[in-house]
C-alpha positions in Angstrom: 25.0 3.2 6.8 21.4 3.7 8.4 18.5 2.6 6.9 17.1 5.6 5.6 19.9 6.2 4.2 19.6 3.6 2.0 18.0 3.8 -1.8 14.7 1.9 -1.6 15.3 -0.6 -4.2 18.6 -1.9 -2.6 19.2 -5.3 -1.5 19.7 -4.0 2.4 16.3 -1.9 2.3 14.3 -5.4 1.1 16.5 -7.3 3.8 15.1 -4.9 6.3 11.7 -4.8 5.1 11.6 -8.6 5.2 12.7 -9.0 8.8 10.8 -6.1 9.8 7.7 -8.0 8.7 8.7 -11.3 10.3 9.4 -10.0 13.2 6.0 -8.4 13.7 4.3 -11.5 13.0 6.5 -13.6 15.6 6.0 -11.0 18.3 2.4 -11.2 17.3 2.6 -14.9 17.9 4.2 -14.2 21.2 2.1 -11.5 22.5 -0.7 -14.5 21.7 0.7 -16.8 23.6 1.6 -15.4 26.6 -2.1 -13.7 27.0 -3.7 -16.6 26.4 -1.6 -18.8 28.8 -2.0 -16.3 31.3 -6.0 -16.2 30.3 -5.4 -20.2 31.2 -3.7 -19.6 34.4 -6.0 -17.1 35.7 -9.3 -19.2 34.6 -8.1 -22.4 36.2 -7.3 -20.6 39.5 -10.3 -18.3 39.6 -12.9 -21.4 39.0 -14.7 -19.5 36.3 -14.2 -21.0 33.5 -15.0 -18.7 29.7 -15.2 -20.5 27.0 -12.3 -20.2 23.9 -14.5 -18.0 21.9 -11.8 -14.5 22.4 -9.3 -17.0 21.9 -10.1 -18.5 18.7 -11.1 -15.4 17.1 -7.3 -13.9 18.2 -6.4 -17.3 16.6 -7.9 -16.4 13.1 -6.6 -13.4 12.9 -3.1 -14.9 14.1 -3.3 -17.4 11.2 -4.2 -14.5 9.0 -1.6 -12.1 9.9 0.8 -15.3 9.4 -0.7 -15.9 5.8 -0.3 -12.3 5.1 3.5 -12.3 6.4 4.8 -15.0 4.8 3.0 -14.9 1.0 4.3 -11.3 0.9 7.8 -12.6 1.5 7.3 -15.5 -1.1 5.9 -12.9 -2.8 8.7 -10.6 -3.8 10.4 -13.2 -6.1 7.1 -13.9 -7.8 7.0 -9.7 -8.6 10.8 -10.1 -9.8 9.8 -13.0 -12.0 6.6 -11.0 -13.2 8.7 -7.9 -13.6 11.2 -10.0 -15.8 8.7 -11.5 -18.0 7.0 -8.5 -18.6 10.6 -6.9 -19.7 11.3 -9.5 -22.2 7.6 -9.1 -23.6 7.5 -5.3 -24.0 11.5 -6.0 -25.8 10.2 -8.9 -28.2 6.6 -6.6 -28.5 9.3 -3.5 -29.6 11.6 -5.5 -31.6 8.7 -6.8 -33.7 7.2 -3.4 -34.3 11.1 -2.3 -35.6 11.2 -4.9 -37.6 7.7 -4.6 -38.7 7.8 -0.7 -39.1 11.5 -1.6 -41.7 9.6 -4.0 -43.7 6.5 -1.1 -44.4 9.3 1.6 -45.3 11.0 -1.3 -47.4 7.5 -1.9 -49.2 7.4 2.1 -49.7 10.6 2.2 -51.3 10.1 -0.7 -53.5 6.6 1.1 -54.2 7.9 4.4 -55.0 11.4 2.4 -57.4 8.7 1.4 -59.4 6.4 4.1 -59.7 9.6 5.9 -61.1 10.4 3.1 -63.4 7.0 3.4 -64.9 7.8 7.1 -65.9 
């Protein structure tokens, strides 16, 4: 089965979402590294040495890619949990406005038994 043939949802489509995102961020990481040793190797050779401004600012936006990467992975159990919870409120919310909505009609019944007693 390709991947587009999968249904969105499915276990296999997360899976491949997942390592889709890791893997950008490690070739990310790698892409960073080997510039920026080759940015060493070419400064120590050439006797000019720049200063690691381009390379911290690649850095932070490393670190934030990273950040990004890996709390949206944590992420998707915290969105099942959420998902969940909210479930079991909305069922507890609905059984309570059943058993809420009974007791009224009960009241309305016992009401009206009463009002025909009177007659």
């Amino acid at each position: 089965m390709r991947r587009r043939d999968l249904p969105p949802d499915s276990i296999e489509a997360r899976a491949y979402r997942r390592v889709r995102r890791k893997f950008g961020f490690y070739t990310h990481a790698l892409v960073f590294v080997l510039v920026n040793l080759g940015l060493y190797v070419i400064n120590e050779f050439s006797g000019r040495h720049r200063g690691p401004v381009i390379i911290w600012g690649w850095a932070v936006g490393l670190l934030i890619h990273g950040v990004f990467t890996f709390i949206s992975l944590q992420g998707e159990g915290l969105r099942e949990r959420m998902l969940r919870e909210e479930i079991e409120r909305m069922k507890r919310d609905r059984s309570r406005d059943i058993e809420r909505s009974q007791r009224d009609s009960d009241r309305e019944i016992d009401r009206s038994q009463r009002d025909n007693d009177r007659k």
